[in-house]
Every structure is written in structure tokens, then in C-alpha cells.
C-alpha positions, 0 to 999 in steps of 0.5 A, spaced: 513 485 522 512 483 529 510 491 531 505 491 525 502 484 527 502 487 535 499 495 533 494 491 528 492 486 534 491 492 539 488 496 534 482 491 533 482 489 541 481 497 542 476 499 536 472 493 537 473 492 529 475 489 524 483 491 521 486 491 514 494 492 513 499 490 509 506 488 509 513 486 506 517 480 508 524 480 506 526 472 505 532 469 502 529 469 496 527 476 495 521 481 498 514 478 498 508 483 500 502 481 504 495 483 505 492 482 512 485 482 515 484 481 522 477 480 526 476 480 533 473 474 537 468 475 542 468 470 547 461 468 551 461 475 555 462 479 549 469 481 551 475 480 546 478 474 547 483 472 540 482 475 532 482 471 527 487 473 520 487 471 514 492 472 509 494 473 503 500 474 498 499 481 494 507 481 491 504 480 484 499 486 485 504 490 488 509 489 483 504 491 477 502 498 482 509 499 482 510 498 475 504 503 473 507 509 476 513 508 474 510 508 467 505 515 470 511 519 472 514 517 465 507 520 461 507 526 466 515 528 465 514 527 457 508 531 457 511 537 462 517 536 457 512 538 451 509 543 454 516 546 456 517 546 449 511 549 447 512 554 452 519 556 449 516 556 442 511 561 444 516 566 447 520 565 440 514 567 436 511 572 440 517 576 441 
């Protein structure tokens, strides 16, 4: 986790911008996922001096993208299977 904080922090210094990431951390109690913005802060000469974070959990969030394509591949290979068997019958019927 340390080396995204680090390229987040580096980032935000070198493209005087905000950065927005995500991340997961793993703990004894499973795997928890986190959203992250980071916005530089100028001191009084106008140079990068810290970022501020604020941090969110998103685990919820990426727990229902992960259940809703999960769901899409099973609609799309249902559909490519109906469209194999529309095929095959075709063939049957044309020759």
C-alpha cells in the first residue's frame, strides 16, 4: 500500500494536481477496498509543501461492480449461447 501512497504523493507534487485512487487492504478480517484523494498544499511561497487525504471506504461499492459483472458475463454467454443455437438451426434448415 505504501508504494501507491508514495506514487499518489509524487504525482500530486510533480503535476501540481489533485489525485484520485483507489486501493485494497488486506486485514484479518478480510479485504476492505478504499477510495482516495489527495490535494497538494502550497505554503506561503507558492511551493508544495504536504497533501491533504481524505479517504473513504468503497468495499460496499466494489463489491456490487464485482457482483454486476459477474451477472453480465452470465447474460452475455447466455446470449452467445442462444445465438450458437439459432446458428445451428439455421444450417439444419437451410441444407
Amino acid at each position: 500500500m505504501h508504494h501507491v501512497l508514495d506514487n499518489a504523493f509524487n504525482k500530486a507534487h510533480e503535476e501540481d494536481k489533485a489525485q484520485k485512487f483507489e486501493y485494497l487492504l488486506t486485514t484479518k478480517a478480510g479485504h476492505i477496498w478504499f477510495e482516495a484523494n489527495m490535494s497538494p498544499i502550497k505554503d506561503d511561497e507558492n511551493e508544495f509543501d504536504r497533501a491533504m487525504v481524505i479517504v473513504r471506504d468503497i468495499t460496499n461499492r466494489k463489491h456490487a461492480e464485482l457482483s454486476m459483472q459477474k451477472n453480465e458475463e452470465k447474460l452475455s454467454s447466455f446470449w452467445n449461447q442462444q445465438l450458437m443455437l439459432f446458428i445451428f438451426l439455421m444450417k439444419i434448415y437451410i441444407l
